[in-house]
Rosetta silent file (secondary structure, phi, psi, omega in degrees, C-alpha in Angstrom):
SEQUENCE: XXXXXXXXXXXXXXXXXXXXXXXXXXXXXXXXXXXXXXXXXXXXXXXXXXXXXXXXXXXXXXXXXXXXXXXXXXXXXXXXXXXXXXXXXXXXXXXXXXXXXXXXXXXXXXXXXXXXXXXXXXXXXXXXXXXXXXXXXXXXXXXXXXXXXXXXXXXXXXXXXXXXXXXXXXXXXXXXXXXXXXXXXXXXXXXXXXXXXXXXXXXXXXXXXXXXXXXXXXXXXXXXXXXXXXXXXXXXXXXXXXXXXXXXXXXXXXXXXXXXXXXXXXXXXXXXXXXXXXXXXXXXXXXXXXX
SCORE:     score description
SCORE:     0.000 S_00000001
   1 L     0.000  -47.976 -177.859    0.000    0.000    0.000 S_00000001
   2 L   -77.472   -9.657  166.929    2.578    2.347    0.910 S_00000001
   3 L   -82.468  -67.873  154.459    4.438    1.633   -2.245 S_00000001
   4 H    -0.194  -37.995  163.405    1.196    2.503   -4.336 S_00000001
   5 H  -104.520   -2.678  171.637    1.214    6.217   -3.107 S_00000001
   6 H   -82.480  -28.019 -165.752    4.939    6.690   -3.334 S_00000001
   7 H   -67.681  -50.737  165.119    4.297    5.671   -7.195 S_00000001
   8 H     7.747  -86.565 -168.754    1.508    7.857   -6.604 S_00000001
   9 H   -88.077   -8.516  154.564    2.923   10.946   -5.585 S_00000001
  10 H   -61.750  -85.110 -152.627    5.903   10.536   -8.015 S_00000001
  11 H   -47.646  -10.772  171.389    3.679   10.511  -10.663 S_00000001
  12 H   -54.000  -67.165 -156.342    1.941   14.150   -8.742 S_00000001
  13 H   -77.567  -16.649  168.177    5.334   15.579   -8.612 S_00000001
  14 H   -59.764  -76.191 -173.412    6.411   14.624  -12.382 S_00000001
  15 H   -30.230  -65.012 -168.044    3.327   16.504  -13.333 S_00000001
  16 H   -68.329  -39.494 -170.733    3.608   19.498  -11.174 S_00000001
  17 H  -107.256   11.825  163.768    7.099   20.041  -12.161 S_00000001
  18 L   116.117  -44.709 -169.819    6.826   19.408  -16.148 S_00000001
  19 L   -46.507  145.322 -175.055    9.187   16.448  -16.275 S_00000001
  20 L  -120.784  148.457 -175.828    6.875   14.422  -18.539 S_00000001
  21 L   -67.659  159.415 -169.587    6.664   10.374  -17.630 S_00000001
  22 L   -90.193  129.759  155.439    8.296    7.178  -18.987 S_00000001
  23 L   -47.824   -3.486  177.543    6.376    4.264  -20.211 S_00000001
  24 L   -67.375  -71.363 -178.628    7.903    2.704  -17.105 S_00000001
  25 H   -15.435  -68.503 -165.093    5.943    5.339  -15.224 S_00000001
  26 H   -92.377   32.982  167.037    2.522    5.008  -16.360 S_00000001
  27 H  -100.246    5.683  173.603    2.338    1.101  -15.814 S_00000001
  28 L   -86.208  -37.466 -146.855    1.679    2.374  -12.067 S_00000001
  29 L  -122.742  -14.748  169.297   -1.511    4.121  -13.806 S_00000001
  30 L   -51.273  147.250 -170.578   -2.698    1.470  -16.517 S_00000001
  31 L   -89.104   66.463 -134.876   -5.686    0.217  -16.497 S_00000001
  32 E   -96.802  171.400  153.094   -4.397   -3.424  -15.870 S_00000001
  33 L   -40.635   99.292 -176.251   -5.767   -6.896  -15.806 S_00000001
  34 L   -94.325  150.293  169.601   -5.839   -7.292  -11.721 S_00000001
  35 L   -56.109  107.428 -149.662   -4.814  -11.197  -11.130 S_00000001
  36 L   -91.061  170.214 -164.880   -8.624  -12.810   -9.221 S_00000001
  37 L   -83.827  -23.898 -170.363   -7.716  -14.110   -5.822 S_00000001
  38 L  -120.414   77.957 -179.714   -8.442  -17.604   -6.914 S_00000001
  39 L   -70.186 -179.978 -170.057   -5.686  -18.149   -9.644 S_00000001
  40 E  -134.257  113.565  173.971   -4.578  -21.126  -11.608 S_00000001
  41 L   102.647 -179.924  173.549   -1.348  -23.351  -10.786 S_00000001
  42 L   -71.828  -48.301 -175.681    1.710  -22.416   -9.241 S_00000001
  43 L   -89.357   10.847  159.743    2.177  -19.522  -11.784 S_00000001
  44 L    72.748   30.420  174.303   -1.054  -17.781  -11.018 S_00000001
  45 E   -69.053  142.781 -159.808   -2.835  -17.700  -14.531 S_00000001
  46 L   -90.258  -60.233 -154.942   -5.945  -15.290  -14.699 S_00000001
  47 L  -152.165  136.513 -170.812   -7.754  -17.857  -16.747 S_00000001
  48 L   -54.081  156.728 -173.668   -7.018  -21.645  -17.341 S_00000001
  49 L   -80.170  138.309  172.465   -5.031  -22.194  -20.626 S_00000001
  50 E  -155.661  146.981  177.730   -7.427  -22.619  -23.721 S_00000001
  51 L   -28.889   97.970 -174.596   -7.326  -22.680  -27.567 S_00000001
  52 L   116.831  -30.178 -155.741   -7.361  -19.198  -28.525 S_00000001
  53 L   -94.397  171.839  164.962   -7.009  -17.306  -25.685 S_00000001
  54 E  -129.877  134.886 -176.966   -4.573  -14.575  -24.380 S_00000001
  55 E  -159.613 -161.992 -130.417   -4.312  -14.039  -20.409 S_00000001
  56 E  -148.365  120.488  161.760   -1.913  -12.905  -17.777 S_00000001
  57 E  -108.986  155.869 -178.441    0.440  -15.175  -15.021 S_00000001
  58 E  -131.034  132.599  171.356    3.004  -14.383  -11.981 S_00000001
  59 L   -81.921  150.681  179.209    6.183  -16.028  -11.702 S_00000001
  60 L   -61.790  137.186 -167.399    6.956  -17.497   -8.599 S_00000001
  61 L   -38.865  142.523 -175.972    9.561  -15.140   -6.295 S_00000001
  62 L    77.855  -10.998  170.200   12.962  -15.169   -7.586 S_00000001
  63 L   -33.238  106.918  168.022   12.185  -16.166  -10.983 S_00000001
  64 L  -104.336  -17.441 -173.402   15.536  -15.468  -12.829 S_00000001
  65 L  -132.182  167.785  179.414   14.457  -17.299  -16.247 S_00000001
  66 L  -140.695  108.351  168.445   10.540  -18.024  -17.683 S_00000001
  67 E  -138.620  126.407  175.672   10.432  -20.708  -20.325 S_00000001
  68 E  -104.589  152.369 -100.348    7.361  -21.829  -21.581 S_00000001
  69 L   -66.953   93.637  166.020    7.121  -25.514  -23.533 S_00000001
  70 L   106.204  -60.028 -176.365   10.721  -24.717  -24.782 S_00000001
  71 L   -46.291  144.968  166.585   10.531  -20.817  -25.262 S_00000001
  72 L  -111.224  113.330  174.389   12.493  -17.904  -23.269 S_00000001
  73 L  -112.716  147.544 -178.534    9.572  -15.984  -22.240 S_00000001
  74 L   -89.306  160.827  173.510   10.058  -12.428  -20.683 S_00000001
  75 L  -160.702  158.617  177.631    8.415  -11.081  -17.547 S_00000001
  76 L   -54.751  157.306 -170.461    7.920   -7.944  -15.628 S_00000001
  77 L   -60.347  -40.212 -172.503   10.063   -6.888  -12.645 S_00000001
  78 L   -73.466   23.051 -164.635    6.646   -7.565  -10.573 S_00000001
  79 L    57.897    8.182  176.950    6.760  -10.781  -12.276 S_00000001
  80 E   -81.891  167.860 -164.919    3.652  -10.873  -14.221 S_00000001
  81 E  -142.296  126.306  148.668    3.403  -12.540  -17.746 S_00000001
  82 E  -130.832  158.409 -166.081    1.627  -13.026  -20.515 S_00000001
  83 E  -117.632  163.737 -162.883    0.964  -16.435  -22.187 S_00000001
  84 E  -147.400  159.850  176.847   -1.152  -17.371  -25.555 S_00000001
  85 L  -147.830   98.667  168.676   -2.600  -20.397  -26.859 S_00000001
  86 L   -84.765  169.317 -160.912   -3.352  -20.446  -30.745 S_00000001
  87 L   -41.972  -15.162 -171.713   -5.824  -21.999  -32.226 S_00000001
  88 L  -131.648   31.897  171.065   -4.758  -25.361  -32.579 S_00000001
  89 L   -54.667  158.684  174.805   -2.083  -25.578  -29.519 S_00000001
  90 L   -66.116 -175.679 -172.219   -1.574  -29.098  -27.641 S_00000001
  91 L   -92.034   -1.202  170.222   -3.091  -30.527  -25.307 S_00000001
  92 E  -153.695  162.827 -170.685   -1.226  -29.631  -22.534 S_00000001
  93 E  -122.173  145.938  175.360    1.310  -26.367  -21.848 S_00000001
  94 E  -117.625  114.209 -170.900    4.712  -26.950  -19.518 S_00000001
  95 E  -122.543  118.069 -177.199    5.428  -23.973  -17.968 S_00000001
  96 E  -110.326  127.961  150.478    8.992  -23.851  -16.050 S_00000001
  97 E   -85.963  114.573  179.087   10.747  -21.074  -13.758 S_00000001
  98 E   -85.643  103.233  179.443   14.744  -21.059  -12.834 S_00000001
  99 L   -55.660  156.196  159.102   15.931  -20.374   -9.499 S_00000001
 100 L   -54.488  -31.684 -135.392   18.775  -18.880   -8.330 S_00000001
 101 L  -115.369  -36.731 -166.688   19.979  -21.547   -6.477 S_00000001
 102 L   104.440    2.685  169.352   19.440  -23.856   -9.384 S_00000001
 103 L   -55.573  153.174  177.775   15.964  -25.182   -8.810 S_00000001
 104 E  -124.394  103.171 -176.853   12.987  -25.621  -11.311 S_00000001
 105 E  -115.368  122.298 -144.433   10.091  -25.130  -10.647 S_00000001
 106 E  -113.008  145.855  161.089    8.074  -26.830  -12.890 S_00000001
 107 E  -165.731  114.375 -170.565    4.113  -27.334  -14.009 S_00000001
 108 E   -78.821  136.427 -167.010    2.151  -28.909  -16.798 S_00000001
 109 E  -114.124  158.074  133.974   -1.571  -27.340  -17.381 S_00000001
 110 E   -75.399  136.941 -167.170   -4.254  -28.574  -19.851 S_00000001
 111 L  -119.075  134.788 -179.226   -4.925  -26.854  -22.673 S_00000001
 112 E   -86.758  125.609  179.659   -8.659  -26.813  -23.135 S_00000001
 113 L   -61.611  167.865 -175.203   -9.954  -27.381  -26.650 S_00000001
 114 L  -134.305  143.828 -136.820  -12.230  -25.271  -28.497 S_00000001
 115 L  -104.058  128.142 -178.887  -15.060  -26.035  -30.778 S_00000001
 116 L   -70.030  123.889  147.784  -14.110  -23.907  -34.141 S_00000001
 117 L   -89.610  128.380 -146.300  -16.747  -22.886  -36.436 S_00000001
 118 E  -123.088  111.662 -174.334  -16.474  -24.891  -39.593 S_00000001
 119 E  -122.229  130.029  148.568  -18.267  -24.006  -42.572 S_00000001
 120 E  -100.048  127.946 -175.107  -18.466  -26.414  -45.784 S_00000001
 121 E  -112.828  153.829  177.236  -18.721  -25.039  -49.248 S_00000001
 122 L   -42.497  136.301  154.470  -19.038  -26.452  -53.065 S_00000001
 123 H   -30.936  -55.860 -159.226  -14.987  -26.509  -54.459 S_00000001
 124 H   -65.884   18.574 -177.450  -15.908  -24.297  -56.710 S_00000001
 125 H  -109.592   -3.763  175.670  -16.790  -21.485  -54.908 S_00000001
 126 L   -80.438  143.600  169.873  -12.861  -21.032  -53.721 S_00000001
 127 L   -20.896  121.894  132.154  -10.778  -18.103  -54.116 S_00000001
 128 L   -13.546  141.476  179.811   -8.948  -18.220  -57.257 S_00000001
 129 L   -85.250  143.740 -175.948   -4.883  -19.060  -56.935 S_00000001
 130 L   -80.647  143.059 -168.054   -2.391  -15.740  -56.856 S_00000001
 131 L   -64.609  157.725  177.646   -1.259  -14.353  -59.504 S_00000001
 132 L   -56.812  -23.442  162.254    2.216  -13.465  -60.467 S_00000001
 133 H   -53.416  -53.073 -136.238    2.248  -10.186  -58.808 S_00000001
 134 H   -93.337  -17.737 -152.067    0.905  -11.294  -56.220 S_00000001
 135 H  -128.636  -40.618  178.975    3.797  -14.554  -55.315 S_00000001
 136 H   -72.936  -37.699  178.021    6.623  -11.500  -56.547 S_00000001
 137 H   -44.174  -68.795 -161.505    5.460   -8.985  -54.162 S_00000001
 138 H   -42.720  -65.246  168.104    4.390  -10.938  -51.620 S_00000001
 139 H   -23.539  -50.560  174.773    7.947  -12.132  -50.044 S_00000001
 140 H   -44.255  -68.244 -173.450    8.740   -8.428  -49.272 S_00000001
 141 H   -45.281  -39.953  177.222    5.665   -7.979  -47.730 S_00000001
 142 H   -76.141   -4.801 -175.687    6.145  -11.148  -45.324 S_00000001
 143 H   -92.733  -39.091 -177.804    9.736   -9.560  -44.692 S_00000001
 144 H   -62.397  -95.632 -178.941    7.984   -6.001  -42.917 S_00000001
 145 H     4.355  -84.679  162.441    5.811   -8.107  -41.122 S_00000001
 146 H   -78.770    0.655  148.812    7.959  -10.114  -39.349 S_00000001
 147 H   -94.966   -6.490  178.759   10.336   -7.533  -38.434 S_00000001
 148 H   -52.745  -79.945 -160.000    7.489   -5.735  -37.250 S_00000001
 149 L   -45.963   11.081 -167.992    6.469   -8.190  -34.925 S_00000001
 150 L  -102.288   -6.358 -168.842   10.491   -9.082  -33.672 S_00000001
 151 L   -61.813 -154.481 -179.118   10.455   -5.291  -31.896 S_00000001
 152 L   161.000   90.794  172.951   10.651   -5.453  -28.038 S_00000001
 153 L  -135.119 -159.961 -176.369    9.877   -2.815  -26.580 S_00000001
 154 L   -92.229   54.376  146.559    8.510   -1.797  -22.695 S_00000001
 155 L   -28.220  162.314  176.552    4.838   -1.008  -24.011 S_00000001
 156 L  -130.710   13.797 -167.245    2.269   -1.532  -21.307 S_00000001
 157 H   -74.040  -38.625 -172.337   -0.819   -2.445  -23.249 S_00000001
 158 H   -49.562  -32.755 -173.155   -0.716   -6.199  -22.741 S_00000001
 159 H   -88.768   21.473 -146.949   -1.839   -5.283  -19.039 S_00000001
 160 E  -113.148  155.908  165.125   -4.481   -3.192  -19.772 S_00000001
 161 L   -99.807  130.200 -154.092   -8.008   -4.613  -20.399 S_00000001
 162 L   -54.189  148.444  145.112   -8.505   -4.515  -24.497 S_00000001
 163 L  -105.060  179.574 -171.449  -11.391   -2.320  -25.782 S_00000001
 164 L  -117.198  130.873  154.893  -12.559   -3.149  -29.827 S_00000001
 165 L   -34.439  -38.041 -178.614  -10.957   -0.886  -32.079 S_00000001
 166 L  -162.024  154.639 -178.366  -14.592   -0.540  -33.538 S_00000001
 167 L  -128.185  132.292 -172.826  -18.046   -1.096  -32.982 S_00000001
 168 L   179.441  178.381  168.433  -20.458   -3.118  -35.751 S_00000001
 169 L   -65.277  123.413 -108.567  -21.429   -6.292  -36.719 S_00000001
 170 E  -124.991  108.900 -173.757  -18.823   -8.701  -35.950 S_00000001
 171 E  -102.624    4.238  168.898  -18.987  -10.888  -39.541 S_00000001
 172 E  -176.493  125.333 -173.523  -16.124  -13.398  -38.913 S_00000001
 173 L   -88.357  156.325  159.353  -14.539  -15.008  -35.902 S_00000001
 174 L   -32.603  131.534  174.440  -11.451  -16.179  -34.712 S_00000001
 175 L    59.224   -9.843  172.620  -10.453  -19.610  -35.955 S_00000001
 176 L   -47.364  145.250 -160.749  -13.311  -19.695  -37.835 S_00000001
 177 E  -145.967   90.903  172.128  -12.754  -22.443  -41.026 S_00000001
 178 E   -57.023  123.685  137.784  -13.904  -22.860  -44.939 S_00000001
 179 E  -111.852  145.346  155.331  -13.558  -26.029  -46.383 S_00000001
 180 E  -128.857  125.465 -175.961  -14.142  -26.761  -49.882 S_00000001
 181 L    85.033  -88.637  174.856  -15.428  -29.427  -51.184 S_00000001
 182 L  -131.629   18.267  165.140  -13.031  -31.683  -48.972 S_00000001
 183 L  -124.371  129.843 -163.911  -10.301  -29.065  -49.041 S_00000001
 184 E   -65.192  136.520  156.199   -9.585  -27.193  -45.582 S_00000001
 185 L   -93.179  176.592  171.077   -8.648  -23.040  -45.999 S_00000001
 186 L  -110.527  146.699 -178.414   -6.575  -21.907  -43.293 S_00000001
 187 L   -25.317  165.399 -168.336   -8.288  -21.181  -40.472 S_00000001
 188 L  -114.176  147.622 -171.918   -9.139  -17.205  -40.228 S_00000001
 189 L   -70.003  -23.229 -177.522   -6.509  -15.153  -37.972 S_00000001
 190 L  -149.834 -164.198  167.519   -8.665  -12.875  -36.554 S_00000001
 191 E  -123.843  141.806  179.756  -12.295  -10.978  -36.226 S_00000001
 192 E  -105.853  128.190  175.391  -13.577   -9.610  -38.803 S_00000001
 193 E  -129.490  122.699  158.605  -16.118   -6.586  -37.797 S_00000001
 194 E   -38.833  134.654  172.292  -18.371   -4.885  -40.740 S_00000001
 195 L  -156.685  132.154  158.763  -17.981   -1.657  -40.304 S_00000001
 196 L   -44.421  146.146  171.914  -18.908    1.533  -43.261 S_00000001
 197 L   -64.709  137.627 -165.447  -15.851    2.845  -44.916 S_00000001
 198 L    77.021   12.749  165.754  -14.206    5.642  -43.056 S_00000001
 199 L   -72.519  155.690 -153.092  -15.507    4.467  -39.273 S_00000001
 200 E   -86.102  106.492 -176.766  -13.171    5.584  -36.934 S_00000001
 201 E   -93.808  122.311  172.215  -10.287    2.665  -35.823 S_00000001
 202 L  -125.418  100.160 -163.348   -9.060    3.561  -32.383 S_00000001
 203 L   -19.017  111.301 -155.357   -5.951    1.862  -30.553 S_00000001
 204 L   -79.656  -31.533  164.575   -7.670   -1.066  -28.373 S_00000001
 205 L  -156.018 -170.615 -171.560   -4.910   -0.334  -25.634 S_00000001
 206 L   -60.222  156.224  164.367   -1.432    1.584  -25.284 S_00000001
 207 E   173.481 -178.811 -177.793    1.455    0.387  -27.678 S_00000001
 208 E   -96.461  118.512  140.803    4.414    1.465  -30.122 S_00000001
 209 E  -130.424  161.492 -163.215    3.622    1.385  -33.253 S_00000001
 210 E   -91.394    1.706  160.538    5.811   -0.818  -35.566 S_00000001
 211 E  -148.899  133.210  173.141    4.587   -0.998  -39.452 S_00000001
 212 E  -130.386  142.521 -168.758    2.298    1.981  -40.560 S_00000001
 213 L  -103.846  133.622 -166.938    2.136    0.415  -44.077 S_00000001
 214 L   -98.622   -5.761  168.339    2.974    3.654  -46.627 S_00000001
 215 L  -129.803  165.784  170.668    0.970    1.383  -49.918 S_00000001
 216 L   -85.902  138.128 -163.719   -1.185   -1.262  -49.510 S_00000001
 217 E   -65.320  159.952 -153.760    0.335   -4.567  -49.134 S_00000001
 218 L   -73.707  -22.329  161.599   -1.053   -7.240  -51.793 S_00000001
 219 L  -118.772  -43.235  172.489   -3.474   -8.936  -48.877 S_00000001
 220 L   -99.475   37.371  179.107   -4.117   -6.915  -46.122 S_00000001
 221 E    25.690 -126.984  173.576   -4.132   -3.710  -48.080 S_00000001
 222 E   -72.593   83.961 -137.528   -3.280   -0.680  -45.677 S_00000001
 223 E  -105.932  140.044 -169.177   -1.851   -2.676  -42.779 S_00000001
 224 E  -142.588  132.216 -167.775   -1.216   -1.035  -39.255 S_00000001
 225 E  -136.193  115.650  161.053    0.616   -3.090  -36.362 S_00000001
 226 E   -68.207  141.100  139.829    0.866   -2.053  -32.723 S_00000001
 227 E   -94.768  125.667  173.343    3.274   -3.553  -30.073 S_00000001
 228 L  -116.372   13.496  172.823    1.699   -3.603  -26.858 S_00000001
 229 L   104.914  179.339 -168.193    4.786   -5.188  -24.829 S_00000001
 230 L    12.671   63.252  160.012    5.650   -8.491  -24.030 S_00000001
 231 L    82.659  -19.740  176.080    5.494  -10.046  -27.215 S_00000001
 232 L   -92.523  129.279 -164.027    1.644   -9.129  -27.599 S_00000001
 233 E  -144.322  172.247  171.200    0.973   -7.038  -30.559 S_00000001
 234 L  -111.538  167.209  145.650   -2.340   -5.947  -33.466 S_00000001
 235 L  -132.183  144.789  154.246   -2.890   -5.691  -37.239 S_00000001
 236 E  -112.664  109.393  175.821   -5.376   -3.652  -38.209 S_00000001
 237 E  -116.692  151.069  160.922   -6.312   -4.367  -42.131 S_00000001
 238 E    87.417   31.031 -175.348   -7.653   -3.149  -44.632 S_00000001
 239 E   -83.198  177.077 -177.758   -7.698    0.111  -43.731 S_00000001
 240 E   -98.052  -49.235  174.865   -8.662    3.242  -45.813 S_00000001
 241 E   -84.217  126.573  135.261   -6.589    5.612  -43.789 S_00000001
 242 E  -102.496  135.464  179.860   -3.676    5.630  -41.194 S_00000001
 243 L  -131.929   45.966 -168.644   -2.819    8.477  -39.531 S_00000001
 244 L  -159.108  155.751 -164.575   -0.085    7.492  -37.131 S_00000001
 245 L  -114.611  166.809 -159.266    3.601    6.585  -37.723 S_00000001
 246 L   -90.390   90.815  158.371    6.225    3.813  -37.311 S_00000001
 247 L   129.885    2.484 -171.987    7.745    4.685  -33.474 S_00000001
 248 E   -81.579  179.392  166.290    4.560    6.417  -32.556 S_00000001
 249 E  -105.795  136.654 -160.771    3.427    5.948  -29.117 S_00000001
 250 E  -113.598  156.245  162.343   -0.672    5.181  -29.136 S_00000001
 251 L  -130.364  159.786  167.705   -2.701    5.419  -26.111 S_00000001
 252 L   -20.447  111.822 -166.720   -5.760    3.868  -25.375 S_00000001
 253 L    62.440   -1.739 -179.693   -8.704    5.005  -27.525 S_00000001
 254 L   -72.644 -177.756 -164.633   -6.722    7.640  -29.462 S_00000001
 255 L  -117.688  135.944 -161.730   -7.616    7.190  -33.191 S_00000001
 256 L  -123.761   -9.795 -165.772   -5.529    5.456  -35.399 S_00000001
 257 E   160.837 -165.545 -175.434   -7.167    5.513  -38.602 S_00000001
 258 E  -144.625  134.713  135.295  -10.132    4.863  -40.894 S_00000001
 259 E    -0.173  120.026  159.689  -11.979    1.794  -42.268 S_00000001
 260 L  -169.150 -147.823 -178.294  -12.044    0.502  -45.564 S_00000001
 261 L  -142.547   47.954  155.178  -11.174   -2.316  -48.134 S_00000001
 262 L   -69.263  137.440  178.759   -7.919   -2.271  -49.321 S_00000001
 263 L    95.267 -154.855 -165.326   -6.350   -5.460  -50.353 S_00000001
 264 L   -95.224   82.774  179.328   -7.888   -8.868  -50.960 S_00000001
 265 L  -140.675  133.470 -160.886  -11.562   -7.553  -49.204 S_00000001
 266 L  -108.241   15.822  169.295  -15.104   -8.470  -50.982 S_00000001
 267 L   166.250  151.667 -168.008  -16.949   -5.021  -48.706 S_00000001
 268 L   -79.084  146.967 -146.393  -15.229   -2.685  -46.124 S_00000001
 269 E   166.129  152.951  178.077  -14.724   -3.949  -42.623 S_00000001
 270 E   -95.326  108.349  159.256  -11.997   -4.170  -39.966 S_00000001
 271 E   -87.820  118.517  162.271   -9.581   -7.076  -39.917 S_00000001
 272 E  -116.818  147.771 -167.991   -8.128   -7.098  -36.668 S_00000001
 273 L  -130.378  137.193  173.178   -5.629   -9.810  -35.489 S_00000001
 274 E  -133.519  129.562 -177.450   -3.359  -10.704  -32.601 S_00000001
 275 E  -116.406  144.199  158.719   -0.315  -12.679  -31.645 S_00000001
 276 L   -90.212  151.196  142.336    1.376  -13.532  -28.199 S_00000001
 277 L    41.221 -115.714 -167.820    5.131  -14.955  -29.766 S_00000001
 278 L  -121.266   -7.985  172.639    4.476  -16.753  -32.497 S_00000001
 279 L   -45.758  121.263  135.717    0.946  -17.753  -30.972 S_00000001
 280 E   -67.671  144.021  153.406   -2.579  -16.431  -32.925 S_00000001
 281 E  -154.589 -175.788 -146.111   -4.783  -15.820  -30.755 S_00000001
 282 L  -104.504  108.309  174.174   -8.513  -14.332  -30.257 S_00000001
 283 H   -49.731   -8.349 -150.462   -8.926  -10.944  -29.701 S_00000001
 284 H   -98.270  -54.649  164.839  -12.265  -11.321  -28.294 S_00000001
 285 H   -33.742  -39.666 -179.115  -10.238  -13.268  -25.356 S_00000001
 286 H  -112.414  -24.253  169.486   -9.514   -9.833  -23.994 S_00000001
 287 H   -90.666   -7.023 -171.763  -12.867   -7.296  -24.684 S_00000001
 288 L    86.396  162.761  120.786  -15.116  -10.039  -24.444 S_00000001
 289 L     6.064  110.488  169.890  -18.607   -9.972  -26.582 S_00000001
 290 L   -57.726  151.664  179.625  -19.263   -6.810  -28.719 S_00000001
 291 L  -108.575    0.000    0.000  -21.690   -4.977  -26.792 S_00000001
């Protein structure tokens, strides 16, 4: 408690004298995730691991390393975490911590499955295959991308609870799956929300962001990617507009851009998409149910 008003009363005295605050700073004032009193496991997961999901854990005291099934995962000085599950993760997650001393402290969870919506269609009603532009381009494009997603930097949005970027009719979920005829598409990466062209896309929590796309890339047309710390980051596609830059810093609800259909899009709408690490997972995991 008494550390909670010294952060406090820093953050008073920043103010009062001009000095303007650190992203360090304002994780004392984010609008975080709080951890429920009846947590799950030894590491203290906000919600049991499941297909899809994104959620929040505390390493046990002294935690000098975090590796999750294999992985060097980072964590906060106060020791919180966050972990992912994409859509088709195993059935169970092994989550280890490394002592000083030389100890392990070790624990395997279940990861609960999740029932996908699966639609079957005629063959013939699939996408055409891409064209040569589209297979020359395309490499580049996958080169941006993933350096986007490699920054690392101390954003504070992963602790914040997610608002939707937009509000409309929410026309394609997470994980959601065409097959045609007896051939599978891959699974879809995100929610898709209808929205008219030129509604207002606003930053679902704080981040950096790392690709403001200056043309539209060959699928996701005008593509916009946040880092929100620890490895959790957006895309925003298909946009008409961007109005924000590569290094800016976004806050919560500020406005990031406008709606549209740029790219591979059959009517304007908001793709948005999220990864933990190399993990998809469902944005929906953190606002919940459009309201």
């Amino acid at each position: 408690m008494k550390m909670m008003i010294w952060i406090a009363l820093m953050g008073l005295g920043m103010a009062a004298s001009g000095q303007q605050p650190t992203l360090n700073d304002a994780v004392a004032r984010a609008d975080t995730h709080p951890l429920p009193v009846t947590n799950i496991g030894i590491f203290h997961l906000a919600r049991a691991p499941e297909q899809g999901i994104l959620t929040l854990g505390h390493v046990p005291a002294g935690t000098q390393r975090l590796v999750i099934d294999g992985r060097e995962v980072h964590f906060a000085p106060d020791g919180t975490f966050a972990i992912g599950f994409d859509r088709d993760y195993a059935t169970t997650v092994l989550i280890s911590a490394f002592q000083p001393n030389g100890a392990v402290v070790s624990e395997r969870l279940p990861v609960r499955k999740h029932a996908w919506q699966i639609s079957h269609l005629p063959a013939t009603t699939r996408n055409p295959v891409s064209d040569a532009d589209f297979q020359a381009r395309r490499p580049a494009e996958i080169a941006q991308i993933v350096a986007a997603r490699a920054n690392v930097s101390d954003a504070f949005g992963w602790r914040q609870h997610f608002i939707w970027p937009a509000h409309g009719r929410v026309s394609d979920l997470f994980g959601s799956q065409r097959i045609y005829g007896t051939l599978p598409a891959a699974p879809h990466g995100g929610v898709d929300v209808a929205i008219p062209q030129g509604t207002p896309i606003v930053a679902p929590a704080q981040g950096i962001v790392v690709l403001a796309a200056d043309h539209p890339f060959t699928l996701e047309g005008n593509l916009l990617m946040v880092d929100h710390g620890m490895s959790v980051n957006s895309a925003f596609l298909h946009m008409s507009r961007i109005l924000v830059h590569k290094g800016d810093v976004v806050h919560q609800g500020q406005l990031l851009g406008y709606s549209g259909m740029t790219g591979r899009a059959t009517g304007p709408h908001l793709h948005w998409a999220m990864k933990w690490m190399a993990e998809r997972v469902d944005p929906m995991s953190l606002t919940g149910p459009m309201r």
